[in-house]
C-alpha positions as CSV (number, residue, x, y, z in Angstrom):
1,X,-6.5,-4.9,7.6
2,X,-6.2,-8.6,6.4
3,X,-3.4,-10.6,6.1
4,X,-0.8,-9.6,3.8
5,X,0.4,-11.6,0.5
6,X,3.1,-13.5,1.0
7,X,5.3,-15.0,-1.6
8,X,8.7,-16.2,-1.9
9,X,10.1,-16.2,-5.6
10,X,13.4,-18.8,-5.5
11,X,16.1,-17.6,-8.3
12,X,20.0,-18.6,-9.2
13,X,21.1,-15.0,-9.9
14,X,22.7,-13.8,-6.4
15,X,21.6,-11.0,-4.4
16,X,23.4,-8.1,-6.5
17,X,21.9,-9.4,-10.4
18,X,18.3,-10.1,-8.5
19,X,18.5,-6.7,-7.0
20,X,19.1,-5.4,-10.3
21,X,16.6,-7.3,-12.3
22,X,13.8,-5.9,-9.4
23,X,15.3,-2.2,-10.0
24,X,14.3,-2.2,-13.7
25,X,11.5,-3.9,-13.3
26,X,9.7,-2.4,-10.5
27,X,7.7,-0.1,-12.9
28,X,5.5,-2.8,-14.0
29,X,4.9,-3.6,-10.5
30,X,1.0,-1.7,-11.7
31,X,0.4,-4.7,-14.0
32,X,-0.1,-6.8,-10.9
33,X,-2.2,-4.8,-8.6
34,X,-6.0,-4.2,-10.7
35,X,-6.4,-0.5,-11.4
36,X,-3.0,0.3,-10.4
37,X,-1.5,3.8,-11.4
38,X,1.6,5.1,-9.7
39,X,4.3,3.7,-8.0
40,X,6.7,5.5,-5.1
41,X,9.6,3.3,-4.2
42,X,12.7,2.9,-1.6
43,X,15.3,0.9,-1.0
44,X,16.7,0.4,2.5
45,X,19.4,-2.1,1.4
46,X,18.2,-4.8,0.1
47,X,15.0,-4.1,0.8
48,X,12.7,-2.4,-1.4
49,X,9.8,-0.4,-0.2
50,X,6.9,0.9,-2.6
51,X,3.5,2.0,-2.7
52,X,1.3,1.2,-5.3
53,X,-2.1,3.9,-5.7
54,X,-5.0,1.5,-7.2
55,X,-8.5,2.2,-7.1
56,X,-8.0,4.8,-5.1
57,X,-6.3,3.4,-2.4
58,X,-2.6,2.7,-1.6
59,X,-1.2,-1.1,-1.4
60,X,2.3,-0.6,0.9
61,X,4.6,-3.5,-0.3
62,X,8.2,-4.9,0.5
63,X,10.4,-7.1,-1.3
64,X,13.7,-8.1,0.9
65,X,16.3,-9.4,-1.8
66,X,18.2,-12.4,-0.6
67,X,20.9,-14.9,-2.3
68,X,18.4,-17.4,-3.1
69,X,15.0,-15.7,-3.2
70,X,13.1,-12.4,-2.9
71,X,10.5,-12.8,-0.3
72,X,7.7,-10.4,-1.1
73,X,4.7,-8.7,1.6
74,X,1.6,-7.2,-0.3
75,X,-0.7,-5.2,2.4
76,X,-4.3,-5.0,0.9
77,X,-6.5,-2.2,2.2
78,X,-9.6,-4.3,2.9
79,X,-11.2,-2.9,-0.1
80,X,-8.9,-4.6,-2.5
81,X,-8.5,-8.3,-0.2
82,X,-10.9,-9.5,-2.4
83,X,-7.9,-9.8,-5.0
84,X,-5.3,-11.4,-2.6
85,X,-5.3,-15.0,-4.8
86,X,-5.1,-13.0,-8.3
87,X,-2.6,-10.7,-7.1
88,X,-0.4,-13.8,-5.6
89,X,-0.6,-15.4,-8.8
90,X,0.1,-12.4,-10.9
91,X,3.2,-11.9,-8.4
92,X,4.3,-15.0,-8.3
93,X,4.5,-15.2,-12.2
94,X,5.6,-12.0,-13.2
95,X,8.5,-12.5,-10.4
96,X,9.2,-15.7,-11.8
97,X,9.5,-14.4,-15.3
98,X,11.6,-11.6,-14.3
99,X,14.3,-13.2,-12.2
100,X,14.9,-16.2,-14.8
């Protein structure tokens, strides 16, 4: 398996209003990953787990909610590694636009 993403996203909200942003955003998580369908989440926390199916495989992700930032791990299936730089970016800016 290669290297997962990794991304920190800084924010000013808190823990509780980032948590909350994540929570009803996390459906549009599948705009990120290319040819992603469904997403199964989890929270342990203030840690969300959640699966993403794309292309027909399965990208395990976790985002751990802090006070100052949400720091983010993306596990790409070898298949999909080829993406790791678009889906950073794509993180990294839809994170960005959802915790301002």
């Amino acid at each position: 398996m290669a290297d997962p993403v990794v991304v920190d996203i800084p924010h000013k909200l808190g823990r509780a209003a980032a948590r909350a942003r994540i929570a009803g955003g996390v459906g549009r998580i599948t705009e990120i990953v290319p040819g992603g369908g469904h997403v199964e989440q989890r929270w342990e926390g203030d840690t969300l787990h959640f699966t993403v199916s794309a292309m027909g495989q399965k990208v395990s992700s976790r985002l751990d909610v802090l006070d100052d930032k949400v720091h983010a791990e993306v596990d790409l299936p070898p298949m999909l590694a080829l993406f790791a730089s678009k889906i950073r970016e794509k993180l990294t800016e839809k994170g960005t636009k959802l915790l301002e």
